[in-house]
Phi, psi and omega in degrees: 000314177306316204291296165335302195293307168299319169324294202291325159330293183333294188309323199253009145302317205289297183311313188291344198256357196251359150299309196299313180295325178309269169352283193327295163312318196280321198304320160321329169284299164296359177269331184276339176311284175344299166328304203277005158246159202307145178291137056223341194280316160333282212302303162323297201251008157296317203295313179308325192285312188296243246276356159257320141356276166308305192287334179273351180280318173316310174273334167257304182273315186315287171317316193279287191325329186307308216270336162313309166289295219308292193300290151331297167301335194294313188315284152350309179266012179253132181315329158256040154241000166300343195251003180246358193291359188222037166258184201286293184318318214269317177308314184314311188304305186294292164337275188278048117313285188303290156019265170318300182292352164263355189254331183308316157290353186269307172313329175300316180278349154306330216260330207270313172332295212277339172267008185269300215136339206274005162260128203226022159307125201272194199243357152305303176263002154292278190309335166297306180259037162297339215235029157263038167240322175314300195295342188249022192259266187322322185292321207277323169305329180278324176321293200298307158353268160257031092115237188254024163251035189261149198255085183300299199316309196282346170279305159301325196297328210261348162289303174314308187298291210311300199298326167297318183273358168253339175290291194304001166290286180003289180282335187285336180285315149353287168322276149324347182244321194280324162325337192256341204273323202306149182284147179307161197222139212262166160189150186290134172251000000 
């Protein structure tokens, strides 16, 4: 019974902090956007961004990632989660955790760059790496899922398609946002 009540803590740990990782990633896109316009509106929504930033990593994500590790080990240490720590699935699973617990903190030092002045990343290479959490979101759910029934070949095959269909998204928006920037071309009448 216990090892349920952590599961279930766990999911909603699992959810507010991979929210939390998203939200983030986007407020990056628009703190770099920010950069690129004229004072007095730069300074105005850097400053909102550094402070919504800030609150959400602090209020949301710390906390949801605690409870996220805690709750992972906890499992772990009940008699039915001792049987799955040395099966393939579960290391992988373990494995793009840590992960996740190193990107977390990598956002973090993201968030001190952009409030020292120190950031010189476009709102471009922000939507890329907006979208590691994704791939690794998908990866960690087909884990839990099918279990020691995980299909590895059709799971790289379905990552591999996912990271191509997310650079070409990327670039066809890329594409799409900048179309409107091009200069009008006169034609003859």
């Amino acid at each position: 019974m216990l090892y349920l009540w952590l599961k279930a803590v766990h999911i909603v740990g699992v959810v507010s902090w991979f929210a939390g990782l998203f939200y983030l990633g986007r407020l990056f896109v628009y703190h770099a956007e920010a950069l690129l316009l004229p004072e007095p509106r730069r300074e105005i929504l850097t400053r909102q961004y550094e402070i919504m930033e800030s609150r959400l990593f602090h209020l949301i994500m710390k906390p949801a990632m605690g409870i996220t590790v805690a709750t992972s080990a906890g499992m772990l240490l009940t008699a039915s989660g001792r049987g799955y720590v040395a099966q393939p699935w579960m290391l992988a699973k373990l494995t793009l955790g840590a992960l996740l617990v190193v990107f977390h903190f990598y956002q973090r030092r993201i968030m001190l760059e952009f409030a020292a002045g120190r950031m010189h990343r476009d709102a471009e290479w922000f939507r890329l790496l907006n979208e590691a959490p994704t791939l690794i979101l998908v990866v960690v759910t087909v884990l839990a899922v099918f279990k020691t029934a995980t299909p590895w070949g059709g799971l790289s095959a379905a990552v591999a398609v996912l990271v191509v269909a997310v650079l070409v998204g990327i670039r066809a928006y890329a594409r799409h946002r900048h179309k409107g920037d091009a200069p009008a071309v006169a034609h003859p009448t």
